[in-house]
Steps between C-alpha positions, in 0.01 A plus 500: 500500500846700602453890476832619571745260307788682687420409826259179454183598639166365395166675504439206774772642673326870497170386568581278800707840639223740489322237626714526812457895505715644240290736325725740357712482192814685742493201724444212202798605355720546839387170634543290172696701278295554200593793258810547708724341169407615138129610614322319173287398831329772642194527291398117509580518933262755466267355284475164731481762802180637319383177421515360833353819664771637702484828345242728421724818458847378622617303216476692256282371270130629417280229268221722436751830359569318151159672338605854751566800345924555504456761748313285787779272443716464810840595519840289562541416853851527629705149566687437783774239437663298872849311425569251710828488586699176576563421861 
């Protein structure tokens, strides 16, 4: 299934990269792209990154804080955005 429409990448696409090492969101979306367009991205990247493992507190995304108390909720982590430019 594509996850970033922008850019064309699949969730295959993601999984076979942190397969190869990438387990950061940073370094997803330098090396492929994703949520570097619109940005309508970012929470299903990090949803496949959680799915597949990669992340246990650097995606961003925490399963078991749905039934949490607001206040044990974590905060917004800052995103870094790399332009390529055109050589």
């Amino acid at each position: 299934m594509i996850v970033c429409m922008c850019k064309s990448v699949s969730d295959r696409t993601i999984r076979a990269s942190i397969a190869e090492g990438m387990d950061s969101f940073d370094e997803l979306q330098f090396e492929l792209g994703v949520a570097t367009c619109c940005g309508k991205c970012e929470e299903s990247v990090r949803e496949v990154m959680a799915q597949s493992g990669a992340c246990a507190t650097r995606c961003g995304v925490n399963h078991g804080a749905s039934h949490a108390h607001p206040a044990a909720m974590p905060q917004a982590v800052p995103m870094t955005f790399y332009e390529r430019k055109a050589a």
